[in-house]
C-alpha positions, 0 to 999 in steps of 0.5 A: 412514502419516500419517492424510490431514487433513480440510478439515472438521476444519481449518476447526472447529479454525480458527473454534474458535480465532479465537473463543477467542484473541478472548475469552480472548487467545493466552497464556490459550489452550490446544490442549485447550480449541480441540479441546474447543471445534472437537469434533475431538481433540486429535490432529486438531489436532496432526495439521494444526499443530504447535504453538500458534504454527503456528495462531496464525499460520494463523488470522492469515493467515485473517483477514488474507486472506492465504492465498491470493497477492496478485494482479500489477497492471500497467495501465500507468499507475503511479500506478493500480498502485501505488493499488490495491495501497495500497487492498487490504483484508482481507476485511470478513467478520473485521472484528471479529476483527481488532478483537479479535484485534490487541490480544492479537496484539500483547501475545502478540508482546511476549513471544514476540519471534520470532513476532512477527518472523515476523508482520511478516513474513507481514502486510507482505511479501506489499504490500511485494513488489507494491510494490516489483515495481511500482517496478521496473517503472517504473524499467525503463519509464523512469518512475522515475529510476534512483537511485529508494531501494526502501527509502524508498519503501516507507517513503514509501507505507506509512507513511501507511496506518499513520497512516489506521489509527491516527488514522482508524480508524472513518472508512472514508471518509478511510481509502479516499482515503489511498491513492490520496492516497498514490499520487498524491503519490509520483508527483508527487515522484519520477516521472519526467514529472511532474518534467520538466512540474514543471521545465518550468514553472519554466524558463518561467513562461509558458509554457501561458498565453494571450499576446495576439497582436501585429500582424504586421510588414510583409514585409522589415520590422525593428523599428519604429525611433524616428522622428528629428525634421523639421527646419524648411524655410528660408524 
């Protein structure tokens, strides 16, 4: 029978092997030394992972805040949707471990091609479906169009993030508006109304702009015609 797991045991071994991975990287560290470091043994660990990989991954998902399922946002505005789901972030608490931890996370990915496969998998999944739920959601309400590419959209909303993190890493407060940016701009490109406010506006020019009222014609009156000349009274 199957020793029951301790949720204490679990934790040291998690915390024991995030310091570890940080200071000496993936490769170099080995389950011996995250059991002589967490003070459990090497059969506890063995006895919650089966392997290196398996707590790599966990201790990932920890820091990343991905433990636990993300929650459904549906305020009945789209744009508000899909910001906060653009917004999210991990929790602050593993800041500095992710700074560490993602340079050897990807070095060990390089070598390891189908961890790192099932990695981005388990990072990008999880805002891609509340994405791509929020979409449909849209497309259903008649929001978006029917033709709306699910793929590129993901490409579309995501990517600017990508380039938040790469270019403006360090500066929280341009990092925190690419998203509601983000939001903003999708929805001008492919929602449905705002397209046909967009398309309104270029039919008719002016329409929305304040015109001078003209004086009113008489009852039972046409266009006012161009006088004809008097001609002159015989004497």
């Amino acid at each position: 029978m199957p020793r029951p797991r301790s949720p204490q045991a679990h934790e040291k071994v998690l915390r024991a092997a995030l310091k570890l991975f940080g200071e000496r990287g993936i490769e170099a560290t080995s389950m011996d030394s995250i059991a002589q470091a967490s003070g459990v043994s090497k059969a506890t660990v063995y006895n919650h992972w089966a392997d290196k990989e398996a707590l790599v991954m966990e201790v990932m998902v920890y820091i990343h805040g991905l433990d636990r399922e993300p929650e459904d946002v549906d305020s009945g505005d789209l744009r508000d949707d899909l910001a906060t789901v653009l917004t999210r972030r991990p929790p602050d608490e593993f800041d500095a471990a992710r700074n560490r931890l993602i340079p050897a996370m990807i070095a060990y990915s390089a070598v390891h091609p189908e961890f790192g496969k099932a990695w981005r998998h388990r990072v990008m999944e999880p805002p891609r479906q509340c994405l791509k739920k929020i979409l449909r959601r849209g497309i259903d309400r008649g929001l978006l169009p029917d033709s709306l590419d699910l793929e590129l959209s993901m490409a579309l909303l995501l990517g600017p993030l990508l380039y938040g993190h790469v270019f403006h890493k360090g500066e929280p407060r341009k990092s925190n508006d690419i998203g509601p940016a983000t939001a903003e701009v999708f929805w001008r490109a492919y929602g449905v109304m705002a397209a046909t406010r967009s398309n309104r506006t270029k039919m008719h020019p002016q329409a929305g702009k304040t015109r001078r009222a003209s004086a009113p014609l008489p009852p039972n009156s046409s266009e006012p015609k161009t006088a004809k000349p008097l001609r002159p009274v015989a004497p």
